[in-house]
Wavefront OBJ file of the C-alpha trace (Angstrom):
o trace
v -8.447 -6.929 -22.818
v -10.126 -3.770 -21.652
v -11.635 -4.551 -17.844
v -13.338 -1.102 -18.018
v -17.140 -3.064 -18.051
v -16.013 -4.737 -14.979
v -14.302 -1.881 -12.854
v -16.547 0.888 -13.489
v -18.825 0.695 -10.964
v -16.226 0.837 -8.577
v -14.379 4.446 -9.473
v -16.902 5.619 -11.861
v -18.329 8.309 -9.460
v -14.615 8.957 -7.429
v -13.678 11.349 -9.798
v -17.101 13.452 -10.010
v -17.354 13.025 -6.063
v -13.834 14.359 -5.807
v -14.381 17.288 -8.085
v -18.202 18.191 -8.235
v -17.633 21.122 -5.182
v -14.066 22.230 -6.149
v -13.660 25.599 -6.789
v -10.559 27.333 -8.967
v -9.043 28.949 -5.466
v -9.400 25.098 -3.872
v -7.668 23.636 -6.765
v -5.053 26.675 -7.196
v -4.252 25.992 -3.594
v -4.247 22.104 -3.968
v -1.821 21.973 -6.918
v 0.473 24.830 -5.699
v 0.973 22.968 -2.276
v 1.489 19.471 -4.071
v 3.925 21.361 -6.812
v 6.304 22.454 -3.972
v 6.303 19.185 -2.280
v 7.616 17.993 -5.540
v 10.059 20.820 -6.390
v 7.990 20.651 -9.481
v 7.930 24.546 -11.401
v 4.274 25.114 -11.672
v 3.439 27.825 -14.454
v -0.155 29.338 -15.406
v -0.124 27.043 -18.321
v 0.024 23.936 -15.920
v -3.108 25.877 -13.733
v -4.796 26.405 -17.160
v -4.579 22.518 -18.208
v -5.443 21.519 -14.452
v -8.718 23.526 -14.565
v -9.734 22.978 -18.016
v -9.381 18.926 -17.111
v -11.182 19.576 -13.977
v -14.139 21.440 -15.347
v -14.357 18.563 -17.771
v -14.813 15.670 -15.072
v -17.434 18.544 -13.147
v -19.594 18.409 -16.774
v -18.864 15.125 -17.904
v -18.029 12.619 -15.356
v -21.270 13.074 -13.770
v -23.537 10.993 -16.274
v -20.894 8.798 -18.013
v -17.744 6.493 -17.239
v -14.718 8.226 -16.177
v -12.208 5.014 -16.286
v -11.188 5.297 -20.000
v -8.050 7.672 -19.476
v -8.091 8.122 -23.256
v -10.975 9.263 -23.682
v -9.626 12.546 -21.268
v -6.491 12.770 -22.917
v -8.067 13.190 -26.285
v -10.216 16.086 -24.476
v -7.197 17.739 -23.490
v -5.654 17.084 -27.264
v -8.510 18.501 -28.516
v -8.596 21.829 -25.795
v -4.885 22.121 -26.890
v -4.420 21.387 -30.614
v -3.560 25.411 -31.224
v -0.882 24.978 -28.832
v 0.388 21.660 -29.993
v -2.156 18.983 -28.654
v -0.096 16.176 -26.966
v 3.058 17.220 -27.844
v 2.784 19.974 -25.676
v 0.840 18.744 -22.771
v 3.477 15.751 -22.328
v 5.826 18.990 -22.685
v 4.426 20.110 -19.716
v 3.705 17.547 -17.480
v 5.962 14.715 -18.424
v 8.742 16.428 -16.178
v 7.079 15.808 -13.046
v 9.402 13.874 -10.655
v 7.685 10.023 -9.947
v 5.012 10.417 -12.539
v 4.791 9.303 -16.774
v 2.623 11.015 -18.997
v 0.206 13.321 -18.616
v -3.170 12.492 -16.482
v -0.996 11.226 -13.684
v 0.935 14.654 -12.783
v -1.917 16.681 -13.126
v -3.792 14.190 -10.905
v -1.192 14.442 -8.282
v -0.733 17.879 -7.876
v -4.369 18.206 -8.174
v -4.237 15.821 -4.866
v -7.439 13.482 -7.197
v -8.208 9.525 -7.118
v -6.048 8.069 -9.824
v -7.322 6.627 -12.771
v -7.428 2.970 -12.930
v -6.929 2.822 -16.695
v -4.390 5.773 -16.897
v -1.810 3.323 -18.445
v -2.373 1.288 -21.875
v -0.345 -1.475 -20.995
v -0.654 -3.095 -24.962
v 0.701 0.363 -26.219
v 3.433 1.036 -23.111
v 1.438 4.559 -23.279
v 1.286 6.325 -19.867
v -1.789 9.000 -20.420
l 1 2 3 4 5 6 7 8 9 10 11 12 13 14 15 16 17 18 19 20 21 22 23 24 25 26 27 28 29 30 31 32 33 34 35 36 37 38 39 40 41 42 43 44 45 46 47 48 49 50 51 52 53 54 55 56 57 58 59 60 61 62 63 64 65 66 67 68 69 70 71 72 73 74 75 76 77 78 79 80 81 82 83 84 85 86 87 88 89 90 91 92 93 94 95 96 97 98 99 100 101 102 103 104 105 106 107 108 109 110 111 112 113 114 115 116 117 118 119 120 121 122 123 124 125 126 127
């Protein structure tokens, strides 16, 4: 069962709040810092993925749930089909010592609340 309905209220406006004031140096900065604490080999395509995520939760997360990982990962599928959609985003991120799938790494290096729903138990999918 989906506990979206009764957890949204609680994280719904973390990710906005975290994100609303950030600005591409901050988050350059952010993720290069958390990269090389990881030994993780941050490229321009992982900046360009980070921001275009980031932009979406400044536009979107401000008027609607921001819980449903899925519903982000099939943004970024969507940014990135003429690249490969999710083949190449787990390409790129799925590396990332400590971390499974996508919307966790870039979280972490992005230094932003987790999602509570990043993880489709029912499927074993990591997002």
């Amino acid at each position: 069962m989906n506990n979206a309905e009764n957890t949204a209220p609680e994280n719904e406006e973390l990710i906005y709040d975290a994100v609303k004031n950030l600005t591409k140096d901050e988050i350059d900065q952010t993720v290069r810092k958390n990269a090389a604490a990881k030994n993780f080999n941050l490229t321009d395509a992982h900046l360009s993925v980070i921001h275009s995520l980031i932009e979406h939760y400044q536009r979107d997360c401000k008027t609607r749930d921001c819980l449903a990982a899925h519903e982000h990962m099939r943004f970024l599928e969507e940014a990135y089909d003429f690249k490969g959609g999710s083949k190449y985003l787990y390409e790129l991120f799925d590396a990332m010592p400590d971390t499974r799938g996508v919307l966790m790494p870039i979280h972490e290096l992005a230094g932003l609340p987790a999602l509570r729903l990043e993880t489709d138990e029912g499927f074993g999918t990591a997002f």
